[in-house]
N, CA, C and O atoms as a GROMACS GRO file, in nm:
protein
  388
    1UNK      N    1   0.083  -0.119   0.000
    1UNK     CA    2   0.000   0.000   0.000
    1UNK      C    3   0.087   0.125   0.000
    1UNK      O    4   0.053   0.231  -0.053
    2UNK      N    5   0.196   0.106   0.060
    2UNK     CA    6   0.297   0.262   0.036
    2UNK      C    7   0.327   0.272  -0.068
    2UNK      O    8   0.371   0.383  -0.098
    3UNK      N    9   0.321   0.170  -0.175
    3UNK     CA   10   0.382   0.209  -0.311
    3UNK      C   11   0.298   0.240  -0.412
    3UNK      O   12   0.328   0.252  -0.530
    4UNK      N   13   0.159   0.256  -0.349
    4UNK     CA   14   0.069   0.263  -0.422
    4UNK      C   15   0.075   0.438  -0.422
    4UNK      O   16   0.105   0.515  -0.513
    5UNK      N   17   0.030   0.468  -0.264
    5UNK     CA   18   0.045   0.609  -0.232
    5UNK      C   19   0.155   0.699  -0.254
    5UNK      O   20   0.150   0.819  -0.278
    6UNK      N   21   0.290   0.596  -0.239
    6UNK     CA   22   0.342   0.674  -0.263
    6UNK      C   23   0.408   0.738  -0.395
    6UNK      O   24   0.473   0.840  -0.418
    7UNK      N   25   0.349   0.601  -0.492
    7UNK     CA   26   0.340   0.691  -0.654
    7UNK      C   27   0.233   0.765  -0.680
    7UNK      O   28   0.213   0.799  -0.797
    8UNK      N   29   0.146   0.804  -0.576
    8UNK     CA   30   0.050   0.922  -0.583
    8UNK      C   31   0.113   1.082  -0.532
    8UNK      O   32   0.063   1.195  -0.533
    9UNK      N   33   0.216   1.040  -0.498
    9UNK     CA   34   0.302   1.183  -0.469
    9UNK      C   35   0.208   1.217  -0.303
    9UNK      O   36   0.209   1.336  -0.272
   10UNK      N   37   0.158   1.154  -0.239
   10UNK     CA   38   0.058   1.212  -0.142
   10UNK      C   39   0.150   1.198   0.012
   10UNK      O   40   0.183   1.086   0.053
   11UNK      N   41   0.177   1.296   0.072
   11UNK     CA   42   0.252   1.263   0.180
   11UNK      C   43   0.111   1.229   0.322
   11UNK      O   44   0.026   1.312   0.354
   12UNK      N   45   0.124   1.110   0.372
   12UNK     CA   46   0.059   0.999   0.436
   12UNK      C   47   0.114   0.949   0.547
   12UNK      O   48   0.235   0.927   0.562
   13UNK      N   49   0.016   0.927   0.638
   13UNK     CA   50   0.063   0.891   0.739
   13UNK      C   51  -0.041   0.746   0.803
   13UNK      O   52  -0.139   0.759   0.876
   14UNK      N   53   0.018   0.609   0.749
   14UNK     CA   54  -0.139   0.488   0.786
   14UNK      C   55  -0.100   0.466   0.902
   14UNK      O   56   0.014   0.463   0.948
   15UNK      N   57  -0.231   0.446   0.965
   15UNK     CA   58  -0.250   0.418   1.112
   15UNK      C   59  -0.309   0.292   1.136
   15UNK      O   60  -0.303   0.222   1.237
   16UNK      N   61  -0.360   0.277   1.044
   16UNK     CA   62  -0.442   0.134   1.043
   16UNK      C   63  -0.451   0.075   0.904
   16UNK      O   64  -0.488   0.153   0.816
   17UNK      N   65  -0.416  -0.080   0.859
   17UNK     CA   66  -0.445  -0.128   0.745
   17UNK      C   67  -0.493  -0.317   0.768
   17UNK      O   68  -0.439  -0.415   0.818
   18UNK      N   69  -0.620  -0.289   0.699
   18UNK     CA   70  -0.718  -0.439   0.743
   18UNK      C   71  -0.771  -0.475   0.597
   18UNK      O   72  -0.830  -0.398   0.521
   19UNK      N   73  -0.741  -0.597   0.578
   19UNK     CA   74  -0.796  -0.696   0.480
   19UNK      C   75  -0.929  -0.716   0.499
   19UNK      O   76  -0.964  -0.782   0.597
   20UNK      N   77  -1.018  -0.666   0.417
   20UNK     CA   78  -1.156  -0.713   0.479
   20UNK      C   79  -1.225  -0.827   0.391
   20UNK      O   80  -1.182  -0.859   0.280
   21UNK      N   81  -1.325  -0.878   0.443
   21UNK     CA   82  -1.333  -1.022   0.387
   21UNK      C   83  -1.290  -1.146   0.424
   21UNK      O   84  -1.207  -1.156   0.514
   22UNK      N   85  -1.328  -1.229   0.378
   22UNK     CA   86  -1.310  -1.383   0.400
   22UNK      C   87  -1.191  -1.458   0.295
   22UNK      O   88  -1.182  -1.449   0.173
   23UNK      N   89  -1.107  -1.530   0.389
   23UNK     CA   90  -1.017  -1.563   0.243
   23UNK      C   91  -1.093  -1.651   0.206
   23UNK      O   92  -1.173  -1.725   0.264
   24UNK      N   93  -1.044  -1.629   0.035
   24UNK     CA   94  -1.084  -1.734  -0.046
   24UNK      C   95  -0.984  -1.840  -0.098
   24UNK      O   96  -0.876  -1.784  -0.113
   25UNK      N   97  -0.978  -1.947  -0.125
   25UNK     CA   98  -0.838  -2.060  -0.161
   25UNK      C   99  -0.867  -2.076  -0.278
   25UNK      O  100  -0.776  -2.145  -0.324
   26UNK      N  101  -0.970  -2.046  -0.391
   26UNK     CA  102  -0.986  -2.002  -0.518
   26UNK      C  103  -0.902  -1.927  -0.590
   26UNK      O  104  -0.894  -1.814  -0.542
   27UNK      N  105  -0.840  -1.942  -0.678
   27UNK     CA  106  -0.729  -1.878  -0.731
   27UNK      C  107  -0.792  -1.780  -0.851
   27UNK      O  108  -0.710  -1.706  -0.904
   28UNK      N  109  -0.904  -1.775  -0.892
   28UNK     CA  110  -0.994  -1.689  -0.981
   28UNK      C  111  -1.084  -1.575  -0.901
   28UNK      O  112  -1.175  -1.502  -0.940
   29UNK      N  113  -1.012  -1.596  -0.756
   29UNK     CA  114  -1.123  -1.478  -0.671
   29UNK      C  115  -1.056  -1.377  -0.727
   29UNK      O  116  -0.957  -1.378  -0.800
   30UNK      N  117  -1.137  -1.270  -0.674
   30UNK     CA  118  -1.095  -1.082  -0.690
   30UNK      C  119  -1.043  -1.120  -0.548
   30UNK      O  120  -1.074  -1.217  -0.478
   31UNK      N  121  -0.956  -1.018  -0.525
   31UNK     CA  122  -0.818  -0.975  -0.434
   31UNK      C  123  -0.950  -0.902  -0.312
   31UNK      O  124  -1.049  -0.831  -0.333
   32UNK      N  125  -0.907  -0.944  -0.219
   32UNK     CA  126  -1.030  -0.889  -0.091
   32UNK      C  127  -0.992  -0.735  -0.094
   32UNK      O  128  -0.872  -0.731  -0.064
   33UNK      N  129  -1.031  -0.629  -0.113
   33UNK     CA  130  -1.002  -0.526  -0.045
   33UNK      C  131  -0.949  -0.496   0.113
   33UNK      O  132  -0.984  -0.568   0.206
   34UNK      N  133  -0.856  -0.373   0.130
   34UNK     CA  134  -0.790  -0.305   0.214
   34UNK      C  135  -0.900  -0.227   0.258
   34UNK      O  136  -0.993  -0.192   0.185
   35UNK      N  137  -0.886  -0.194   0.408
   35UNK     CA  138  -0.937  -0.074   0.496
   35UNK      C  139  -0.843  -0.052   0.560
   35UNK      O  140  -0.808  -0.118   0.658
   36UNK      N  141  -0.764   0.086   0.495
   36UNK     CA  142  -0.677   0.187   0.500
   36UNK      C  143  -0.712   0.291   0.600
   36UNK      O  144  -0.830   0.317   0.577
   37UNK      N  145  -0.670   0.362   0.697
   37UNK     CA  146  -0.661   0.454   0.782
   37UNK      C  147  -0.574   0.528   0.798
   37UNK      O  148  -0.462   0.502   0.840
   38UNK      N  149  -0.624   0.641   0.763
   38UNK     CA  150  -0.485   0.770   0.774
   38UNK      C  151  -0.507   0.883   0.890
   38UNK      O  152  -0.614   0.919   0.938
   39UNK      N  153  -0.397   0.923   0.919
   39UNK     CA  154  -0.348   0.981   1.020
   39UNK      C  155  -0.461   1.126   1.010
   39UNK      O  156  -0.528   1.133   1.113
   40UNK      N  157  -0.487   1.215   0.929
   40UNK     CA  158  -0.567   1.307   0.900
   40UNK      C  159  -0.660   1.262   0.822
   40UNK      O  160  -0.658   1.150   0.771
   41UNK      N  161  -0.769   1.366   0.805
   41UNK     CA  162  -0.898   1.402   0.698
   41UNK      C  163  -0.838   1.472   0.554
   41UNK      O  164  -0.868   1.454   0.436
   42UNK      N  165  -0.749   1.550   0.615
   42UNK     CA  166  -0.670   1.611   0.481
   42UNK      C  167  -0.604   1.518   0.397
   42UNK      O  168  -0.596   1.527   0.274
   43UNK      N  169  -0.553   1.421   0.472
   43UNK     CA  170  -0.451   1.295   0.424
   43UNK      C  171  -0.577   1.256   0.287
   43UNK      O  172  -0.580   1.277   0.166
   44UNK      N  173  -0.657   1.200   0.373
   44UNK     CA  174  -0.818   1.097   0.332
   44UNK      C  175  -0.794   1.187   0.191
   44UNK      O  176  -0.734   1.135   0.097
   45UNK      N  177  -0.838   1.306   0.186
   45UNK     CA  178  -0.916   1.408   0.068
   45UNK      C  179  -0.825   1.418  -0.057
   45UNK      O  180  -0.855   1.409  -0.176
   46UNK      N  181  -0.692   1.442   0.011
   46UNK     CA  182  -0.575   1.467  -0.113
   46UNK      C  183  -0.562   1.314  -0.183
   46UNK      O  184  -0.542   1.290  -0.302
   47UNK      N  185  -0.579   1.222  -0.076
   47UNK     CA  186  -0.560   1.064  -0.149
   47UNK      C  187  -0.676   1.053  -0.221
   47UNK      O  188  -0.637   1.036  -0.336
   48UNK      N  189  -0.818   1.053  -0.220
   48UNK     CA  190  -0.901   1.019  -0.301
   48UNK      C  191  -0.860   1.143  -0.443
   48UNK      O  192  -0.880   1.124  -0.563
   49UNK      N  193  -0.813   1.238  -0.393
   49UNK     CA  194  -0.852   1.339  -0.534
   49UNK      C  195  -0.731   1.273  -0.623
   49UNK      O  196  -0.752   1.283  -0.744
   50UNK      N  197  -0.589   1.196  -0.580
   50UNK     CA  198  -0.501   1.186  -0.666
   50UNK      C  199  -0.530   1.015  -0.722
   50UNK      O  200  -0.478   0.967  -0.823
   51UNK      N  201  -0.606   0.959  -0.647
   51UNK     CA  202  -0.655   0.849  -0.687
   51UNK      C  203  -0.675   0.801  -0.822
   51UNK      O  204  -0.605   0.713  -0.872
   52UNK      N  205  -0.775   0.862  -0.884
   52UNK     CA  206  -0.805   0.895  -1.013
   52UNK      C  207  -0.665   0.861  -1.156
   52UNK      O  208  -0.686   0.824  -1.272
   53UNK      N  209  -0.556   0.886  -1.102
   53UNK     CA  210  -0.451   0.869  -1.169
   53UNK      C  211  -0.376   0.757  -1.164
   53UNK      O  212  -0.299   0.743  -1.259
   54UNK      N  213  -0.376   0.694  -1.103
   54UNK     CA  214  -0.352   0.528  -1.107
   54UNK      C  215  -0.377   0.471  -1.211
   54UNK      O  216  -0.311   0.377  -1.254
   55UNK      N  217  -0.539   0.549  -1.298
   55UNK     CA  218  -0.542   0.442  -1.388
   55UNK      C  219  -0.459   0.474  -1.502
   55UNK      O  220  -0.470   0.410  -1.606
   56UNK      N  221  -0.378   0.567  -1.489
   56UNK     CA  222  -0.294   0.558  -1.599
   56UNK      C  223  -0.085   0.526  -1.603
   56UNK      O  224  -0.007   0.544  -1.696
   57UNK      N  225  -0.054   0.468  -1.446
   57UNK     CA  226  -0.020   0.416  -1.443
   57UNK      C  227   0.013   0.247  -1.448
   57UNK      O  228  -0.015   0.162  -1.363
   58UNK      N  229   0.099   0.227  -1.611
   58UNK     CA  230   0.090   0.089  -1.621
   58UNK      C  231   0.205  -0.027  -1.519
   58UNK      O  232   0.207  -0.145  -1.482
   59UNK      N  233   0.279   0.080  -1.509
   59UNK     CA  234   0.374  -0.017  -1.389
   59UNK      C  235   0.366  -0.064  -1.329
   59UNK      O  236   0.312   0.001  -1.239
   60UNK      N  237   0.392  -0.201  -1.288
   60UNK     CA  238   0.357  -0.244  -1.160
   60UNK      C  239   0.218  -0.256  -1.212
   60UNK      O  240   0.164  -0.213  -1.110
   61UNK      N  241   0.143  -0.274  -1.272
   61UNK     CA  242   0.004  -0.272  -1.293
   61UNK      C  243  -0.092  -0.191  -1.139
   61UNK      O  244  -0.154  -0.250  -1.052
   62UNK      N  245  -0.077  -0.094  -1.150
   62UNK     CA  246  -0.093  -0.019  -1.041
   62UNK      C  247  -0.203   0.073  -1.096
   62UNK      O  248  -0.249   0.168  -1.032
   63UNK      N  249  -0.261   0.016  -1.280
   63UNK     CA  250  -0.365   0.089  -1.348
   63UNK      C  251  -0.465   0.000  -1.316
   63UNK      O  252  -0.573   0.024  -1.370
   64UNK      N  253  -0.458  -0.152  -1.200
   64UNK     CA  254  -0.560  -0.190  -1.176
   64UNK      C  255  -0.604  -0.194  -1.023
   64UNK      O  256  -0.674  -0.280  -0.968
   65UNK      N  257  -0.566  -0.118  -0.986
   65UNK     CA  258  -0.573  -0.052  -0.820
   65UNK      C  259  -0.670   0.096  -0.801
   65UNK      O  260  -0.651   0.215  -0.824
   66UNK      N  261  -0.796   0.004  -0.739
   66UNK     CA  262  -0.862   0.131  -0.709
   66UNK      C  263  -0.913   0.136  -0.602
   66UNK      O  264  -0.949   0.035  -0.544
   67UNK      N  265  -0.928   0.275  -0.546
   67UNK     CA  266  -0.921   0.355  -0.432
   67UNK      C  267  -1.068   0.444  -0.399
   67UNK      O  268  -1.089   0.558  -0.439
   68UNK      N  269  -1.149   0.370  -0.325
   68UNK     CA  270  -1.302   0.456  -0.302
   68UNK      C  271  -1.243   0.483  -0.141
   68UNK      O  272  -1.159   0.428  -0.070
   69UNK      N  273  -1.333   0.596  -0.126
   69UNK     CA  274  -1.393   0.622   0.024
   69UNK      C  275  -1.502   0.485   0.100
   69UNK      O  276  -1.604   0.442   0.046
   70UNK      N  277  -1.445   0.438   0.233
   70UNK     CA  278  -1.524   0.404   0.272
   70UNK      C  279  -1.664   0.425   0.321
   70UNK      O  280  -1.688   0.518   0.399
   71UNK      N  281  -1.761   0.342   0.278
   71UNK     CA  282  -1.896   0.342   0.293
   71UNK      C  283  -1.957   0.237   0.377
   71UNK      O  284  -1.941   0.116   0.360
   72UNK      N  285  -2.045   0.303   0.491
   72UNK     CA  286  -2.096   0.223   0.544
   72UNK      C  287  -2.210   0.142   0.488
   72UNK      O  288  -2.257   0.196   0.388
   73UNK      N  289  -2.279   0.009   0.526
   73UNK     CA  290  -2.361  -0.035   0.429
   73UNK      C  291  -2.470   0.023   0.411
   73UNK      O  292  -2.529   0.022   0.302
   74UNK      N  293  -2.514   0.088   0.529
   74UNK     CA  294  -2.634   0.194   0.475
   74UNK      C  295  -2.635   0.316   0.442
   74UNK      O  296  -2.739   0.381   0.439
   75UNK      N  297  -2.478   0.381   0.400
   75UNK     CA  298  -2.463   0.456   0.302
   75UNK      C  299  -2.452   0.425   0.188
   75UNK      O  300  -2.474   0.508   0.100
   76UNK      N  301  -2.407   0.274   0.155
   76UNK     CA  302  -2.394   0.243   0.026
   76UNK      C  303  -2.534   0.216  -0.007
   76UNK      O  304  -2.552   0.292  -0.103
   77UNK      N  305  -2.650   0.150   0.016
   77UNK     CA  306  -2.772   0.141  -0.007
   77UNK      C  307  -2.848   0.309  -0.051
   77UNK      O  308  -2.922   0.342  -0.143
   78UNK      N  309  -2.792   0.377   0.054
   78UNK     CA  310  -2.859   0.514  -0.015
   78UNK      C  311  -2.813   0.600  -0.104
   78UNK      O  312  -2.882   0.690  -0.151
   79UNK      N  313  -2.714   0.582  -0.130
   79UNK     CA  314  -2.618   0.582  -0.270
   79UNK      C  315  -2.689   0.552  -0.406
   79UNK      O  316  -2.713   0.633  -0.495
   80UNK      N  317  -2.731   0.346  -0.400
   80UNK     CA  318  -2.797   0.312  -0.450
   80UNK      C  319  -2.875   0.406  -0.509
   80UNK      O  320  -2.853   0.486  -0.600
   81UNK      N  321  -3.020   0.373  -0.408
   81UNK     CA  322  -3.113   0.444  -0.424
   81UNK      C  323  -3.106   0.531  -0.495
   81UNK      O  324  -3.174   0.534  -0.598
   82UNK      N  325  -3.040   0.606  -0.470
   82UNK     CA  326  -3.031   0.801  -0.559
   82UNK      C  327  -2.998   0.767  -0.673
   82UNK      O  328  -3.083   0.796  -0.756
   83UNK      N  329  -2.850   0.682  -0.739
   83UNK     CA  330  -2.836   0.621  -0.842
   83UNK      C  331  -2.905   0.564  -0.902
   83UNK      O  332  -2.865   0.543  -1.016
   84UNK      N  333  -3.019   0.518  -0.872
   84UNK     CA  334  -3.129   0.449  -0.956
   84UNK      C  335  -3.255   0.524  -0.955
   84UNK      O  336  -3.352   0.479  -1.015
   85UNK      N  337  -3.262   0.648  -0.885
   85UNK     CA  338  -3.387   0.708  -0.907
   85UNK      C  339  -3.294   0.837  -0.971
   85UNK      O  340  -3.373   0.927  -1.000
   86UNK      N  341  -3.203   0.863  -0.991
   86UNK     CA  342  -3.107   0.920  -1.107
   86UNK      C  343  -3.155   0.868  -1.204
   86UNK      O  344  -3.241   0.920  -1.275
   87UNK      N  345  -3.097   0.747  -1.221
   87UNK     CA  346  -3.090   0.699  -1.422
   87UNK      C  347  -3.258   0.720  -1.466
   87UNK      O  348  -3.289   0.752  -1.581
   88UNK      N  349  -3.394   0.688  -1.319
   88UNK     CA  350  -3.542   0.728  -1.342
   88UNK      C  351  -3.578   0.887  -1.409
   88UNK      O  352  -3.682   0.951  -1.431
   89UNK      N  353  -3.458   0.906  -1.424
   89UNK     CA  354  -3.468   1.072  -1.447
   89UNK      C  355  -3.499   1.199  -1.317
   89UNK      O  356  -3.508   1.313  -1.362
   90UNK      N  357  -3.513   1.185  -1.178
   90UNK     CA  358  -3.542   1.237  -1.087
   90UNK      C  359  -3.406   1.314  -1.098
   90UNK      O  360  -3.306   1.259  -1.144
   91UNK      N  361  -3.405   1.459  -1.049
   91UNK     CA  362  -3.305   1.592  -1.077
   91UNK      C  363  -3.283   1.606  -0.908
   91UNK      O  364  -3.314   1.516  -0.830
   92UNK      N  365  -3.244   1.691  -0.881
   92UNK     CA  366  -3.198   1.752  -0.797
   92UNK      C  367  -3.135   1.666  -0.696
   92UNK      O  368  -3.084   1.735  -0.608
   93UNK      N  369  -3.125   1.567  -0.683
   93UNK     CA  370  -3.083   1.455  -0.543
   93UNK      C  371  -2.941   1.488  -0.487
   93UNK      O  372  -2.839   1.470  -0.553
   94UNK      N  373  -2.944   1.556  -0.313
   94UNK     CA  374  -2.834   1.546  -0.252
   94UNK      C  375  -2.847   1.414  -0.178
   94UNK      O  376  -2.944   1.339  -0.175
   95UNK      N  377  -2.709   1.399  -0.108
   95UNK     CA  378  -2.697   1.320  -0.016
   95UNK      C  379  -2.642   1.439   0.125
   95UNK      O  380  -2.548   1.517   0.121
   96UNK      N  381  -2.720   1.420   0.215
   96UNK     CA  382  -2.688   1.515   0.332
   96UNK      C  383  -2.633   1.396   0.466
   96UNK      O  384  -2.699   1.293   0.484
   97UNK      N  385  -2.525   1.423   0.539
   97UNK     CA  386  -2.494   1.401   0.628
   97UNK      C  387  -2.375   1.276   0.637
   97UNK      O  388  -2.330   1.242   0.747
   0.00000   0.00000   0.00000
């Protein structure tokens, strides 16, 4: 994970890093995702905004490494939601809080 960030140019400080998921002994699984923890909020903000650029690093195949904000599950459900009453054509939709 430092070499991920740190070809993001992002100066970082992890405090916490957890494999989440169940292993699998399947050799065709997807790779479990990381829950990453950084030292600041500023850290968090500058890493998601430089995120985005990974995918055009091919080295290291580091163009198949991607980087969301964690979501709790009933933020991801209301996410959903808005996303699908989006594509219904419904306008104005925030997410507050």
């Amino acid at each position: 994970m430092q070499t991920v960030i740190g070809n993001l140019q992002v100066e970082h400080d992890i405090t916490k890093l957890v494999r989440l998921g169940k292993k699998v002994e399947d050799t065709d699984a997807k790779p479990r995702p990381l829950l990453v923890s950084l030292q600041s909020e500023k850290e968090k903000v500058e890493l998601l905004q430089k995120a985005k650029n990974l995918k055009n690093m091919e080295e290291g195949g580091l163009n198949k490494v991607f980087i969301y904000q964690y979501l709790t599950p009933k933020q991801r459900q209301i996410r959903k939601n808005l996303k699908k009453r989006q594509s219904e054509g419904e306008t104005g939709l925030i997410i507050v809080g």
